[in-house]
N, C-alpha and C positions, 0 to 999 in steps of 0.2 A: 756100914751101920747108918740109918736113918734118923736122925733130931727132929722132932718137932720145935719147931720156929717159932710157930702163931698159933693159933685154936679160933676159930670161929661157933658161934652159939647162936641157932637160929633160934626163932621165937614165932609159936605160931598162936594165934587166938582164932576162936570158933563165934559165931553167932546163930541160931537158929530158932527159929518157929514153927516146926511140924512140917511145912511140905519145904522150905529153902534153908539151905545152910552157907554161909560166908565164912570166906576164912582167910585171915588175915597173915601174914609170914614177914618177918625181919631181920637183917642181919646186921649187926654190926663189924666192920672191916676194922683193923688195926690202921688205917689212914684217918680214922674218924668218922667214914661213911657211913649213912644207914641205906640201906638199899629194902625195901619193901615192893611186896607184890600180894595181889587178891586172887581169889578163887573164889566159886560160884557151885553150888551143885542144888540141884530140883527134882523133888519126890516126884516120880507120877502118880496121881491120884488113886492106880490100882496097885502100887506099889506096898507091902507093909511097912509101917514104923521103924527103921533099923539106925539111929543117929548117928551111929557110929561108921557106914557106911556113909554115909551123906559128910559127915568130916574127913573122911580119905580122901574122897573124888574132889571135894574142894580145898583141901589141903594139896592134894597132888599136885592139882591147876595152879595152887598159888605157889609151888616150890618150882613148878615148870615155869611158870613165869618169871618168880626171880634169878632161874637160873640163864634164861633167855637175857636180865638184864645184867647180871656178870657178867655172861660171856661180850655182850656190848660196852660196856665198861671196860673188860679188859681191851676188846677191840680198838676201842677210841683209846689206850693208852699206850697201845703199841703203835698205833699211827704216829700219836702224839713224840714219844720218845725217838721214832724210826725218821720222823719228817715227810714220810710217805701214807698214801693209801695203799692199806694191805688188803689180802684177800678178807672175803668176812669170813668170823669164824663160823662153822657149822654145827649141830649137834649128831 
């Protein structure tokens, strides 16, 4: 049988202006940590209006990113507890 331990709750905000959307992503860790990361997405000029497309590809970017800086996080604390350099982790 499976426990949940911790729960993590990301948090994502959007900003936009018609052709660019930003989007911002956070997580709080049960150590205290906040780990944030961005994303970026750009309308092409013959592209329709769709916001809600434009918040996916920049939200994606910005979870892909935060999760490129877990996984370096966790990497540097497996080194850190092991006393050695480990392999990197990969996606």
């Amino acid at each position: 049988m499976m426990h949940t331990a911790v729960g993590w709750h990301v948090e994502m905000e959007f900003m936009e202006d018609g052709e660019h959307t930003k989007a911002v992503a956070m997580v709080r860790l049960p150590d205290g940590t906040e780990v944030r990361a961005h994303g970026h997405a750009a309308r092409h000029h013959t592209d329709s209006n769709q916001p809600r497309v434009g918040e996916e590809i920049a939200g994606a970017r910005a979870l892909n990113e935060l999760a490129m800086q877990m996984l370096t996080k966790a990497h540097g604390e497996i080194d850190a507890a092991s006393g050695r350099t480990s392999h990197p982790i990969h996606v």
